[in-house]
Every structure is written in C-alpha cells, then in structure tokens.
TIMI-789021 format. One record per residue (C-alpha): residue number from 1; residue in three letters; chain; x, y, z. Coordinates in nm, 2 decimals. Example, Ala and Ser with C-alpha at 12.3 -4.5 7.8 and 13.67 -1.06 7.14 Angstrom:
residues 2
   pos   code   unit        X        Y        Z
     1    ala      A     1.23    -0.45     0.78
     2    ser      A     1.37    -0.11     0.71
***
This chain:
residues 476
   pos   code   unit        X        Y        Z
     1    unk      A     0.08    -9.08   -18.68
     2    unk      A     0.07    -8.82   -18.41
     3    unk      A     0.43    -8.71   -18.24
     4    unk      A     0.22    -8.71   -17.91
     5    unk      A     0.38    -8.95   -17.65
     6    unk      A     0.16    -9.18   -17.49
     7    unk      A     0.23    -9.16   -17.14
     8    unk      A     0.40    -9.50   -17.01
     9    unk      A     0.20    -9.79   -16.87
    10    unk      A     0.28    -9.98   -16.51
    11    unk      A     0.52    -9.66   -16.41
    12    unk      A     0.67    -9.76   -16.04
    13    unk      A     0.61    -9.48   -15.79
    14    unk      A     0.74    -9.47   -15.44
    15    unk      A     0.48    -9.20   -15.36
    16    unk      A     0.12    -9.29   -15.18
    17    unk      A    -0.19    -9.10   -15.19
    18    unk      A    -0.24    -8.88   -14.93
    19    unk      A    -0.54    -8.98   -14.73
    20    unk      A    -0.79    -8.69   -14.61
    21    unk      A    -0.70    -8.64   -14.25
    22    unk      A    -1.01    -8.68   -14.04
    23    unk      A    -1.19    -8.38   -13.94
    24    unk      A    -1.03    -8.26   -13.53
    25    unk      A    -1.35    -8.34   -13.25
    26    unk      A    -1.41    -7.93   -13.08
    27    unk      A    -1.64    -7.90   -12.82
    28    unk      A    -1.68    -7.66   -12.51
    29    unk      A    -1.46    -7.69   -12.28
    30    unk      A    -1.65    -7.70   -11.96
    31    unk      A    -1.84    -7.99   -12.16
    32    unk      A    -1.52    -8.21   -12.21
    33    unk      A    -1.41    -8.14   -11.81
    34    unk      A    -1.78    -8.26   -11.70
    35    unk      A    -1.70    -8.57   -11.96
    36    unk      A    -1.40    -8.65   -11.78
    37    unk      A    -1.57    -8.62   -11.47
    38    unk      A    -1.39    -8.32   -11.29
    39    unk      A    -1.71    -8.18   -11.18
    40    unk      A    -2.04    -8.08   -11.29
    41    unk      A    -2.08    -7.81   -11.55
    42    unk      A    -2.22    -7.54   -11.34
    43    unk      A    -1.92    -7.57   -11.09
    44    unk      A    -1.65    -7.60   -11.39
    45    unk      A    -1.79    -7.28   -11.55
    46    unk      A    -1.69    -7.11   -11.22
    47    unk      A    -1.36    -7.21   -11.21
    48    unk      A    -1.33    -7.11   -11.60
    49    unk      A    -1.44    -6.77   -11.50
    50    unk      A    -1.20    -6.77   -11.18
    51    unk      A    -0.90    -6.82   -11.46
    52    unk      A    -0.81    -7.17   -11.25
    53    unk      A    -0.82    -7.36   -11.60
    54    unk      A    -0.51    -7.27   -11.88
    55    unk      A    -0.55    -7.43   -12.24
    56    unk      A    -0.26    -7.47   -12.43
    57    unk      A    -0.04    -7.26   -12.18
    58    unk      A    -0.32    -6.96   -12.21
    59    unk      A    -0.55    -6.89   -11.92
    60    unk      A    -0.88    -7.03   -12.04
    61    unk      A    -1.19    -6.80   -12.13
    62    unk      A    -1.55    -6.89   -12.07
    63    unk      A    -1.76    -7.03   -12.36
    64    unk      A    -1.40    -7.13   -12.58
    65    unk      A    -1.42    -7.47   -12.76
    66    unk      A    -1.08    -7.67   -12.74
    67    unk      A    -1.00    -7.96   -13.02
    68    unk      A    -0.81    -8.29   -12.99
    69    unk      A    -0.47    -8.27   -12.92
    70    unk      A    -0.48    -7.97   -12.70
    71    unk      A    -0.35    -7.96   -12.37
    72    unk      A    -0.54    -7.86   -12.04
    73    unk      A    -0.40    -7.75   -11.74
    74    unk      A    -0.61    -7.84   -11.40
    75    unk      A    -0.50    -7.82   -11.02
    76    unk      A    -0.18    -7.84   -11.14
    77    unk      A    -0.17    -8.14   -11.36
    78    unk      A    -0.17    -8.19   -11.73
    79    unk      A    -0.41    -8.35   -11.98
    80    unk      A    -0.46    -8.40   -12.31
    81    unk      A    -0.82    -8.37   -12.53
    82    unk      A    -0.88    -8.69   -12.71
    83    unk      A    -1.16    -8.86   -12.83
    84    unk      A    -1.37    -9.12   -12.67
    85    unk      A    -1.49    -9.35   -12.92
    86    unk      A    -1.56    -9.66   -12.67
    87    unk      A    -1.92    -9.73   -12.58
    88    unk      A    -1.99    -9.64   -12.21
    89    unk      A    -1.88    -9.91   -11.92
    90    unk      A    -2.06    -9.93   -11.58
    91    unk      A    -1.91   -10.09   -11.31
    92    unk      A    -2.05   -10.24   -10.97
    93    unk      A    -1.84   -10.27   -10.71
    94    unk      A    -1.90   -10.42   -10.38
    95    unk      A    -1.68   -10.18   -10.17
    96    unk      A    -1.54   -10.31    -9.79
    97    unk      A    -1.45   -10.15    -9.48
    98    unk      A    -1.14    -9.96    -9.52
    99    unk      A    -1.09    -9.76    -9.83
   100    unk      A    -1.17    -9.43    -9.97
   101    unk      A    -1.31    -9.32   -10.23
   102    unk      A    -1.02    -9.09   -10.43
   103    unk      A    -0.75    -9.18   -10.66
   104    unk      A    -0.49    -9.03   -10.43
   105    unk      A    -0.49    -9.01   -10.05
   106    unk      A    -0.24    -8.76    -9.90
   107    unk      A    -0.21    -9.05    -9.56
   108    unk      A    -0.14    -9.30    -9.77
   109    unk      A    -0.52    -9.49    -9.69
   110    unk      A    -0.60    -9.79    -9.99
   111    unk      A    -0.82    -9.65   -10.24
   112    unk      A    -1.13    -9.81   -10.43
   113    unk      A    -0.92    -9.75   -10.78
   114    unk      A    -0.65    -9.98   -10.67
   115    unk      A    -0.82   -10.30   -10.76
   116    unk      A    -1.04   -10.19   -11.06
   117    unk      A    -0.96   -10.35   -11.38
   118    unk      A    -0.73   -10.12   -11.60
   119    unk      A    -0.85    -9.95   -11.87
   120    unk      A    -0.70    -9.84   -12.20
   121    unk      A    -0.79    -9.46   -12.35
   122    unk      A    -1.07    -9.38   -12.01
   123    unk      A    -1.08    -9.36   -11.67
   124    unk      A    -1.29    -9.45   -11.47
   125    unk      A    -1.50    -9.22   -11.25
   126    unk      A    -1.71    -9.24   -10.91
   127    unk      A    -2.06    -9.22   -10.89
   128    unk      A    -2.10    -9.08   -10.56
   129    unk      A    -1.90    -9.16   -10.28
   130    unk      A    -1.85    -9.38   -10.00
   131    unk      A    -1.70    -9.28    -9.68
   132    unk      A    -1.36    -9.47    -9.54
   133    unk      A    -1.62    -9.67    -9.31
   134    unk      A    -1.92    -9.72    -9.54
   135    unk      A    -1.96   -10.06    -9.72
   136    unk      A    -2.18   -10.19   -10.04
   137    unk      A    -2.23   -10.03   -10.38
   138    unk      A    -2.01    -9.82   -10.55
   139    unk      A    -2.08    -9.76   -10.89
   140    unk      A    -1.79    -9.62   -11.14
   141    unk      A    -1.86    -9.52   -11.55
   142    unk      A    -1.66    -9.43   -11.81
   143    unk      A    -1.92    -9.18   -11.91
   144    unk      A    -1.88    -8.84   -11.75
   145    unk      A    -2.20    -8.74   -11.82
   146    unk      A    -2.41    -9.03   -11.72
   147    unk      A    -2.25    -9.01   -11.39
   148    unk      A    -2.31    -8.64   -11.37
   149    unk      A    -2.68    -8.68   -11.43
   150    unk      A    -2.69    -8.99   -11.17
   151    unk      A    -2.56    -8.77   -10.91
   152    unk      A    -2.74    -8.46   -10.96
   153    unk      A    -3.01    -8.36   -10.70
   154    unk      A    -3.27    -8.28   -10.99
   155    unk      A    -3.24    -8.66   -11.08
   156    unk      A    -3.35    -8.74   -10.73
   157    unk      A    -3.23    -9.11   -10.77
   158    unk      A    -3.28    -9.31   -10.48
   159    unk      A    -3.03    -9.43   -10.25
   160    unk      A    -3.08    -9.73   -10.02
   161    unk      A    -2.87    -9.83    -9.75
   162    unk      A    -2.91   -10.13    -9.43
   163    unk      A    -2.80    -9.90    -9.11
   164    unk      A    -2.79   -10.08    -8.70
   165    unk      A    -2.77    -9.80    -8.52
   166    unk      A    -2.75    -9.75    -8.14
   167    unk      A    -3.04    -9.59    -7.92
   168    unk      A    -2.96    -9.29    -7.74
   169    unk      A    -2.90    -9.30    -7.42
   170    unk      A    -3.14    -9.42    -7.11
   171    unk      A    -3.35    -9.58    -7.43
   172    unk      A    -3.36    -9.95    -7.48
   173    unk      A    -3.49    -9.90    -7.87
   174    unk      A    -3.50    -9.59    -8.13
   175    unk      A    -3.82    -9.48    -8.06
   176    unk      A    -4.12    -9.43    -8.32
   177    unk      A    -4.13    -9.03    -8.24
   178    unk      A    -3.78    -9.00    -8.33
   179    unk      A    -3.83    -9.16    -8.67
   180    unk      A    -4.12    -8.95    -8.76
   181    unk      A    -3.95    -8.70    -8.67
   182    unk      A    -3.62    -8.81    -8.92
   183    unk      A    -3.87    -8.83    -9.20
   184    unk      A    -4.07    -8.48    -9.15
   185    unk      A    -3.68    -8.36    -9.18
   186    unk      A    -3.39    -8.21    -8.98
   187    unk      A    -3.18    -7.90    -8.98
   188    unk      A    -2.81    -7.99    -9.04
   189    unk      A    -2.53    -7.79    -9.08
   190    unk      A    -2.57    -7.79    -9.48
   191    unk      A    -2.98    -7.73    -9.43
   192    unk      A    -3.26    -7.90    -9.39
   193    unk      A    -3.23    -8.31    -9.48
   194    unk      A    -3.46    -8.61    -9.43
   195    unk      A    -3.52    -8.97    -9.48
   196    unk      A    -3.78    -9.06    -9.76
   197    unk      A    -3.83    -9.40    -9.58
   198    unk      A    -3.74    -9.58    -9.29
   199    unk      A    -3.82    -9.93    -9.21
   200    unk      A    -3.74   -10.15    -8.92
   201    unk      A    -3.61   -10.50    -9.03
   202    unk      A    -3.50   -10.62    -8.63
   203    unk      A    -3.35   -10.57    -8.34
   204    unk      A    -3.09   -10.70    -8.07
   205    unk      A    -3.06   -10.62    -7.71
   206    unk      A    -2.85   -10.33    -7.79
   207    unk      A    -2.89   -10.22    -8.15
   208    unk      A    -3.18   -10.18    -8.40
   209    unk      A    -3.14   -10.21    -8.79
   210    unk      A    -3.32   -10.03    -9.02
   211    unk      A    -3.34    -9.97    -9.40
   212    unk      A    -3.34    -9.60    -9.53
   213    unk      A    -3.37    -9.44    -9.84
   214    unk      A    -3.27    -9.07    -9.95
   215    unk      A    -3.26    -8.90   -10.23
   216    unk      A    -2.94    -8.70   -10.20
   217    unk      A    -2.57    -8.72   -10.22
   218    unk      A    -2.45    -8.49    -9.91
   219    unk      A    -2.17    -8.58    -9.76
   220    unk      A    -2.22    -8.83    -9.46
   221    unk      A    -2.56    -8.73    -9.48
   222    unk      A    -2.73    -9.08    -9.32
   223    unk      A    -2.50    -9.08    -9.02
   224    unk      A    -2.51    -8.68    -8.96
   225    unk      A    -2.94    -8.77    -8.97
   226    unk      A    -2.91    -9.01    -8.70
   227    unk      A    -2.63    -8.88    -8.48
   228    unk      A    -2.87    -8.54    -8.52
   229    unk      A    -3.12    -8.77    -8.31
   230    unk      A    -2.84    -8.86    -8.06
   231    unk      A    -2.81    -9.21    -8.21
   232    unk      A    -2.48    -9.38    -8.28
   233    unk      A    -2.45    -9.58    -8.64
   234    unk      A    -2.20    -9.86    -8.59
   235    unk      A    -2.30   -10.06    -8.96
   236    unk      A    -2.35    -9.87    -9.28
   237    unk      A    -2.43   -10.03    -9.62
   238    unk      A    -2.55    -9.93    -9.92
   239    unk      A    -2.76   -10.17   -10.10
   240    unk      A    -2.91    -9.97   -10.43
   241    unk      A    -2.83    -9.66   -10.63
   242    unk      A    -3.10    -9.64   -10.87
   243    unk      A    -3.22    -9.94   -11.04
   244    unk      A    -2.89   -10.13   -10.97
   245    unk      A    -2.89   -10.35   -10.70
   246    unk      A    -2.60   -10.50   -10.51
   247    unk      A    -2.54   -10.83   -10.66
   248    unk      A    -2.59   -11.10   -10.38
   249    unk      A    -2.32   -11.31   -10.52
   250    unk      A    -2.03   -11.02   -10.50
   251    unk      A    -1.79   -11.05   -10.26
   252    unk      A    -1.62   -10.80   -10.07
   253    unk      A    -1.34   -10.61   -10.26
   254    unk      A    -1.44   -10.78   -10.60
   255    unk      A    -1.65   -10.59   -10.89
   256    unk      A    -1.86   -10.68   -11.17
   257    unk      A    -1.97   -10.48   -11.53
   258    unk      A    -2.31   -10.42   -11.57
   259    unk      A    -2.45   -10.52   -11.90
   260    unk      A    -2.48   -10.28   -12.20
   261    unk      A    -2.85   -10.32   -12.20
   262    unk      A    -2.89   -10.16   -11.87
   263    unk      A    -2.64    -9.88   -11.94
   264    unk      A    -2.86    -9.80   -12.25
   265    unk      A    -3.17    -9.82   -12.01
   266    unk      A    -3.02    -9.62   -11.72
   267    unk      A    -2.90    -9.36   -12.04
   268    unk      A    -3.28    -9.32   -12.14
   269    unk      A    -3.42    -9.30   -11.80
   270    unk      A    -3.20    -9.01   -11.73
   271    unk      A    -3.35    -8.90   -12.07
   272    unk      A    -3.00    -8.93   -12.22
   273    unk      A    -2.93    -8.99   -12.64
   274    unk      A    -2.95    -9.38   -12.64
   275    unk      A    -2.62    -9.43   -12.83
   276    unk      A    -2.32    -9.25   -12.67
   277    unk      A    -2.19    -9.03   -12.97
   278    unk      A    -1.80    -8.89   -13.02
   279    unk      A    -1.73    -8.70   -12.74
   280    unk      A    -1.37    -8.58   -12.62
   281    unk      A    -1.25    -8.64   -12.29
   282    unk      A    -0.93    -8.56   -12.06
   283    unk      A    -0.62    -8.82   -12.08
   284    unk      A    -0.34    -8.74   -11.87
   285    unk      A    -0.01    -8.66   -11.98
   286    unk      A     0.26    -8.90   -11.78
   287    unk      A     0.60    -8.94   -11.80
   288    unk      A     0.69    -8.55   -11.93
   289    unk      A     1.06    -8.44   -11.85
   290    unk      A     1.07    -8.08   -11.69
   291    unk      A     1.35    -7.93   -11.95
   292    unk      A     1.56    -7.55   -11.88
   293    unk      A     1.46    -7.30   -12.02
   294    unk      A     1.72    -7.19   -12.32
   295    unk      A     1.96    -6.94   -12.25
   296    unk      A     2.19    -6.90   -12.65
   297    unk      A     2.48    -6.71   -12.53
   298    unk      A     2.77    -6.55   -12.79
   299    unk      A     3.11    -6.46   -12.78
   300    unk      A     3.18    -6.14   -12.98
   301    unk      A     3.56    -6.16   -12.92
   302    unk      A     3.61    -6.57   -13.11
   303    unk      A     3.74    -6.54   -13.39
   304    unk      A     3.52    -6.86   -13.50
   305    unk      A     3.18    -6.68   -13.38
   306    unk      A     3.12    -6.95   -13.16
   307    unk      A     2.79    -6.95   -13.00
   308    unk      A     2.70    -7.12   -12.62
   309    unk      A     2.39    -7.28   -12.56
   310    unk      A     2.26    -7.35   -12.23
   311    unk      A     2.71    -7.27   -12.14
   312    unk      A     2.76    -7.56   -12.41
   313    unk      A     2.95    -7.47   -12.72
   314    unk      A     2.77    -7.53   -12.99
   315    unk      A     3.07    -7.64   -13.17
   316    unk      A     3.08    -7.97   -12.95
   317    unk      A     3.01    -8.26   -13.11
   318    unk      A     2.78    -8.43   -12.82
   319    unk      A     2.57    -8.09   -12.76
   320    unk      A     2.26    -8.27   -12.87
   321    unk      A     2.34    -8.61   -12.63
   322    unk      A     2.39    -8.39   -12.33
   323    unk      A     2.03    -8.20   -12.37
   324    unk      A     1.91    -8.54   -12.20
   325    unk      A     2.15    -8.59   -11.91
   326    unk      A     1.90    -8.36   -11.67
   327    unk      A     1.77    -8.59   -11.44
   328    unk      A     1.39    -8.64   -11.45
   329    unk      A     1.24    -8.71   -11.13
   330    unk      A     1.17    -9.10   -10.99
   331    unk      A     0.81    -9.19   -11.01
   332    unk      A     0.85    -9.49   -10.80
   333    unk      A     0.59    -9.65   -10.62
   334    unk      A     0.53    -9.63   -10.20
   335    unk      A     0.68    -9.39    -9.97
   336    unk      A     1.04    -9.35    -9.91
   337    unk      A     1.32    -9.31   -10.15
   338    unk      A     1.50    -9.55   -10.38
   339    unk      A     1.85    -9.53   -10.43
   340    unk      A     2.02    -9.68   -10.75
   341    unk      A     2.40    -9.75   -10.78
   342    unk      A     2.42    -9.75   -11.10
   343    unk      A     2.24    -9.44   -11.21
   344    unk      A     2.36    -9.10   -11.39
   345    unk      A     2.43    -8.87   -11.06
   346    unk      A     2.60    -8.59   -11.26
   347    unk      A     2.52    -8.36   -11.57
   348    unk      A     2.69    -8.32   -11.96
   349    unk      A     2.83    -8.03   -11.83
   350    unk      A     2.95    -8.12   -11.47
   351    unk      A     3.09    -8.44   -11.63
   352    unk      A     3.27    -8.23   -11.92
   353    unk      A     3.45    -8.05   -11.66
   354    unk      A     3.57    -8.36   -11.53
   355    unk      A     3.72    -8.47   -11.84
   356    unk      A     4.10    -8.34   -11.74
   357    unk      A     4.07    -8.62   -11.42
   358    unk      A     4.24    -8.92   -11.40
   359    unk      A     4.02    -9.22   -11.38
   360    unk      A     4.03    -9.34   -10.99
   361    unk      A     4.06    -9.69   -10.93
   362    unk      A     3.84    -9.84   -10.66
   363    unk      A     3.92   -10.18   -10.45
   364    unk      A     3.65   -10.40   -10.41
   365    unk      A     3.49   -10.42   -10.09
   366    unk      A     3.58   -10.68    -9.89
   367    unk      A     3.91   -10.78   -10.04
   368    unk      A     3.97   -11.07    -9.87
   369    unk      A     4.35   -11.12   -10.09
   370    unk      A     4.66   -11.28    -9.86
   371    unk      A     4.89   -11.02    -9.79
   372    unk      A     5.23   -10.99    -9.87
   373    unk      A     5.52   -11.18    -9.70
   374    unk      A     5.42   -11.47    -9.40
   375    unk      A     5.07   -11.65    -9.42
   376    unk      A     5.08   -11.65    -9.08
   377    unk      A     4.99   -11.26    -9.03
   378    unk      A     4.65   -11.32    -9.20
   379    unk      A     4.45   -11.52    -8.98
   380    unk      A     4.05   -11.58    -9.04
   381    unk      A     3.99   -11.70    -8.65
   382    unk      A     4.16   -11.65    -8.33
   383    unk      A     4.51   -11.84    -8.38
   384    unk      A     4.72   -11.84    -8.04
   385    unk      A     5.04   -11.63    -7.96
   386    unk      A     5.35   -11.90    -8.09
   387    unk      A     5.11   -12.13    -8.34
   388    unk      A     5.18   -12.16    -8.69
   389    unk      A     4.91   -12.17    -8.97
   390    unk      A     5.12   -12.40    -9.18
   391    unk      A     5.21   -12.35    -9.56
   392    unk      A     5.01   -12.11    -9.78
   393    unk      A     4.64   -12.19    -9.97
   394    unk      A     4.70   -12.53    -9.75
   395    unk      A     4.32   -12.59    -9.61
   396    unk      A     4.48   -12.86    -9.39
   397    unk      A     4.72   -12.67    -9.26
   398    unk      A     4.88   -12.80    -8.91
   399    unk      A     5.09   -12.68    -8.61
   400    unk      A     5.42   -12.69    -8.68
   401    unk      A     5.63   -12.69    -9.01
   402    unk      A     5.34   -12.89    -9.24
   403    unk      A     5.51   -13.03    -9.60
   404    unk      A     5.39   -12.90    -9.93
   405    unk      A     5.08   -13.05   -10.05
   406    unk      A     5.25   -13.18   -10.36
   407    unk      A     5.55   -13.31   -10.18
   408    unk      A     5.58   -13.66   -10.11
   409    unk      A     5.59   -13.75    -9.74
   410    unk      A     5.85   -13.95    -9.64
   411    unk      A     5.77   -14.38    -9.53
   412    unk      A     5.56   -14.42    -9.21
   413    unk      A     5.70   -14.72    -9.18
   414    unk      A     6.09   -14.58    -9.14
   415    unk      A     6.22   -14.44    -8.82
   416    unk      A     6.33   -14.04    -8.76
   417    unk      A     6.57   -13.91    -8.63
   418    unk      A     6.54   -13.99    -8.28
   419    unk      A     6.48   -14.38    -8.42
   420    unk      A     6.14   -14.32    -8.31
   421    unk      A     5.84   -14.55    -8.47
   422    unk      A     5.65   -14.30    -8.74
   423    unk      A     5.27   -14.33    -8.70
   424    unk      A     5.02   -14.36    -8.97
   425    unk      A     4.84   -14.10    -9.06
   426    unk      A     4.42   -14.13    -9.18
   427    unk      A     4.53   -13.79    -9.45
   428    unk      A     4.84   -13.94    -9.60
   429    unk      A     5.06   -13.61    -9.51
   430    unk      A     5.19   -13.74    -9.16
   431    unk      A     5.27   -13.33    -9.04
   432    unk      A     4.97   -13.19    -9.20
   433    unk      A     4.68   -13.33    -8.94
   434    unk      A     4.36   -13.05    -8.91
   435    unk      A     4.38   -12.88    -8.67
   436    unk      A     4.06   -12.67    -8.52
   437    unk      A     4.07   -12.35    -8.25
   438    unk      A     3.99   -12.63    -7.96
   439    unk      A     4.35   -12.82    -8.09
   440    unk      A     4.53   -12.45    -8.10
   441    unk      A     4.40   -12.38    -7.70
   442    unk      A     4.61   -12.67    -7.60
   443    unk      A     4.89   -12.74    -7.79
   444    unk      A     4.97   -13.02    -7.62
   445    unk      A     4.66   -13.22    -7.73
   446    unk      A     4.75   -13.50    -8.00
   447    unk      A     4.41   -13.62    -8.17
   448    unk      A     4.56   -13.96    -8.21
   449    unk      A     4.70   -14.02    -7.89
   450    unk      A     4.97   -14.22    -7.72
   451    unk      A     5.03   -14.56    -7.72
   452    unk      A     4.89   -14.69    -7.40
   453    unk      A     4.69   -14.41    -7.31
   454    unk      A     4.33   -14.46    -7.15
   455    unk      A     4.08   -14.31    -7.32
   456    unk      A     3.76   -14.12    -7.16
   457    unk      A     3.61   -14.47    -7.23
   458    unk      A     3.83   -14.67    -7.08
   459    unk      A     3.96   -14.86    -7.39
   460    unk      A     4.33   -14.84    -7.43
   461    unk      A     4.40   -14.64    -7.82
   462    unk      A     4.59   -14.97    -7.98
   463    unk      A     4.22   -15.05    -8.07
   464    unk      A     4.36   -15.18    -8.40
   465    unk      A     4.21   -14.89    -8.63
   466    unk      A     3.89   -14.87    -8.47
   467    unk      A     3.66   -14.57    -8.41
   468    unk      A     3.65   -14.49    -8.02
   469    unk      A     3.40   -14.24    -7.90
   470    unk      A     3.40   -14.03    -8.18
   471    unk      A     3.74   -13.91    -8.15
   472    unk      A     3.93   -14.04    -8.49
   473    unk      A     4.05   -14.33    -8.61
   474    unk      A     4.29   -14.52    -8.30
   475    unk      A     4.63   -14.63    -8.49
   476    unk      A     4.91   -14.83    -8.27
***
C-alpha cells in the first residue's frame, strides 16, 4: 500500500468559481454621441476638435475610443457609456398644437417628452422637429443612428404636410404663377429651397389648402416658402415622414409603436445592418451629490499627532457620519421653491459647535391653555364690562355665580330666601342656564320669562311647558 493520501471526497467549500468577466463594449466616441442622438457625426467631430467634450474628467481627443463605464462630460451635464442591447423602438406620435419639441424649455412651454411612455436603459430621440404651432407626425427612436440617417439631407426622405394658407393681399386665391414659382425654388435666408410638389385639395372664401412635399429638414422651412410669396399659413400638419403615415385612428396627444417589421424595413431602406448589433450609448448620471474638495490639515504642536480633515478631527468618532450632512440640492419638480420643516438646515460642523447650548424649548403655536388665576380674564368672544363667565371648564356656564357641575342643586320645588317660588329649569342646574352674546347685551333678558308676561305672540308664558315661537320651553 502506497503512504499517498487520497485527497478527501464531498469537501465543503465556501468559495465559487470565478466567472470570466465579459469582454468591456469600446467604440469611437463621436460614434456613441451620434448613437445617443447628440448630433450627427460630422458636427460631433467638431466639437471633439473644439475640446467641448471631456472623457473621464480629461478633455477629449479626436479619433479616441471610450469603453463602458466611462463617463462623458457634454454642455455641462454628465453621462455614462453603457451598452444598448434592446432591439430598436419607433414611435408615432400624433403631436397637437402647443408643445415643443425639446426635453427642456427655458419658459417653461409643455414638451412632446412629457407624455411618452417611459423607458428603462434608452431614451428616446426626435426625428426631426416640429415647431410650437405645427401639428401631425412626430416620430421618436431609440436608435441614434436610424434617426440620424432619416434626417440627413443625402437620405432625401420625403416630408408631407396639409398647409391652408392665406392669399396675399388684393388676391382672392394663391395664384398658379406663384406656385410654379414655389417649386422652380426660392432664395431664403439659409439658400435656395423649394417645394417638390404642391397640390390643391380646396378652397374657402378666404383660405386655400394645399398638400406639399419637401425633402429637407430646415427649420420652419414650409412656412418661410410661403410667407416668401407674401402668403400667411394659419394650419400646418404633417401627414408622412417616409413610409410612415399618420395613423387615422390617433388622437391628438396620444402615440403608437410602430411594429418591428417596419423598423427592420425602414433599417434596410436606409441601407442599414438588418439586426441592430451591441452598440453603446449615453445614460445620464442623476442624483450625484457635489462633495468639497479635501483639505487634511495637521497639528505639529499635539502631543497625540492629531490630524484635521476638512477642520474635523480625525479623532472624532462620527467623522465619517458628518461627510454626508452637506446639503445636496432639491431636484423638485415646477417652478418655485419648496420649503421643508423638518429638514437638516445646518452642517456636522456647524451643529458640533452647537454642542455646549442648552436645548431651547419652544411653545406650541397657538396655545390656547386657561391662564392662571380668574376664568373670567380669558374670554373666547366679546363678554360685556360686569358679566361673569361662570365656573371654570363649565361649557354651560351662566351670568351670575353658576354651581359646580357635580354639585347637587338645591329643590325647585322649595322657596329661597326671599320665600320666592323656585322655577324649573329644562338643564337640571337652576343657576347654570346658556347663555349666548345676544343674552350678555341685555342682561336683563330672562329666556324663560315672567309669569304673566305677553309674548311677541300674544300667548301669555304659563303655556304649561309648551314650545312658543321658538323661544324655550314656557314653565309657570
């Protein structure tokens, strides 16, 4: 036999195999900012060059490749690189009167991304824009480059739009010169622009409507044509970008996904790869908190070499809990400011130096305690000069010297002091009637009258008990 061990059989082990980690996504960076759809790739290899771009902190260099999980600094905001591994989405969206077409309007105008359907890991991204009084198709993608190839002027991708526009003036109707004219082309402030067709689908008595197409994206470029003419457009629409039409069915301010089959087609008409591969795009970086810069300050005359960061001792127990007492700031939603009670106002430091204090006590607002001594100096309405409120936490509290609540009152049936009859009372206390600010202004006034007394009725009060207009219970 062999003095070999034989190593043991069904050993436990805590440890797990380490799995390969999964080869980082690099690509140019201009190409991951024209995927994100910041521009086209021309225009970002400008700004590269202009040093407007910083990767990783480091002002960016044309041609560099950047990986996932770097950071990109644009028009000072902050994004991450991370791969987009989601096929590409197309959106229709039937766009009203109203809205612009940004992600953030400096007047505080309702944008078309407000009511989009949220997505997780993309964004989504205009094709072409709509002005603020422009209605009909707006199409958004996920895929920066699809909608940079849509919009490029070497696609020359057809744009259709309804127009009504107004004749110029001392003309009934637009005029078949002047639309010959709009289609041999006009000299605008941009060059020379033109319509590739117009067509005239009616008329009213002031207005004619028209559909046009173009083949260009310029800004405003359909109105500028026809106000070039001196016509005025008062209805814009688009109706087609492409081979997508506007959906019939689509109401204002609602949107609709086109199907995967015509993203593939509109993918290999732009003579796209059919199947979107693993690209990297931009996600942005929310939330971050804007932290000091580190200042490590020591004391060379302690005797225990103490050391001060950021004027903390490092020596204090809580030096780590007070790095996240800086304020961040609110992100809140709408205009104005929001202003929270119960919200950290001070720093570690400024509270540390606050230590030594007493603690304040604070009344509660509106203390509405008795004070001290008579009831009869606090008074919750208008009480006359020489009435009494009666005895203390007494709601039924009368003119005059009212008995205690728990005290029994004496027999209604027995005679006072004067040998006076004692009336009934209706609330068992015979002193301790209500009485209301009306009673107080005339003192004299006794709600249950006199024997014998007429009342505003007529009716004598020794009604036997009876109700009499509303004014209590009569009692002889």
């Amino acid at each position: 036999m062999s003095d070999t061990p034989k190593p043991p059989s069904n050993t436990l082990s805590l440890k797990r195999e380490t799995a390969t980690e999964a080869p980082k996504l690099e690509e140019r960076l201009h190409k991951v900012l024209a995927q994100a759809g910041l521009g086209s790739r021309r225009a970002l290899e400008q700004r590269i060059s202009n040093g407007l771009i910083k990767v990783n902190g480091d002002i960016a260099q044309l041609g560099m490749s950047v990986k996932s999980g770097d950071k990109i600094e644009l028009d000072g905001r902050s994004f991450v690189a991370s791969a987009l591994t989601e096929p590409a989405r197309v959106l229709i969206y039937n766009k009203p009167e109203g809205e612009v077409t940004t992600r953030e309007d400096p007047e505080g105008r309702p944008t078309v991304f407000e009511t989009l359907p949220v997505l997780k890991g993309a964004r989504w991204i205009a094709i072409g824009r709509l002005d603020i009084n422009t209605t009909g198709l707006l199409l958004l993608t996920t895929d920066g480059e699809l909608a940079n190839a849509m919009m490029h002027p070497s696609s020359e991708i057809e744009r259709e739009y309804v127009v009504r526009v107004r004749s110029p003036e001392g003309e009934e109707h637009v005029q078949d010169e002047l639309l010959e004219q709009l289609t041999r082309g006009v000299m605008l402030e941009d060059g020379t622009a033109k319509f590739d067709t117009i067509e005239r689908i009616g008329n009213t008595d002031s207005h004619d409507w028209f559909r046009v197409v173009v083949k260009e994206g310029r800004n405003r470029e359909v109105r500028r044509l026809w106000e070039s003419q001196g016509c005025q457009v008062s209805r814009l629409k688009r109706t087609r970008y492409g081979s997508v039409l506007l959906p019939r069915e689509l109401l204002r301010g609602q949107s609709t996904e086109l199907p995967k089959t015509q993203v593939e087609a509109l993918r290999t008409q732009l003579k796209l790869e059919k199947d979107m591969p693993l690209a990297l795009t931009l996600q942005p970086v929310i939330g971050q908190r804007r932290s000091a810069k580190a200042t490590l300050h020591v004391n060379r005359n302690d005797n225990n070499k103490h050391a001060y960061h950021n004027n903390h001792s490092t020596a204090d127990e809580s030096r780590e809990l007070r790095r996240f007492d800086t304020l961040r700031d609110d992100r809140g939603r709408g205009q104005g400011k929001h202003h929270f009670k119960d919200r950290l106002t001070v720093s570690g430091e400024a509270a540390a130096k606050q230590a030594h204090k007493p603690f304040k006590q604070y009344k509660p607002k509106n203390d509405r305690s008795l004070s001290e001594g008579s009831p009869a100096t606090f008074q919750s309405w208008y009480v006359p000069e020489g009435v009494s409120t009666g005895p203390r936490n007494h709601r039924n509290a009368g003119a005059g010297n009212g008995a205690h609540p728990n005290k029994k009152s004496p027999n209604p049936n027995t005679r006072n002091t004067q040998g006076q009859q004692t009336r009934k009372s209706p609330y068992k206390y015979t002193n301790n009637a209500p009485n209301f600010p009306s009673d107080h202004a005339t003192p004299t006034f006794n709600p249950y009258g006199n024997p014998g007394q007429k009342t505003g009725a007529g009716q004598p009060n020794n009604s036997g008990g009876k109700y009499n207009r509303n004014r209590g219970p009569r009692y002889p």
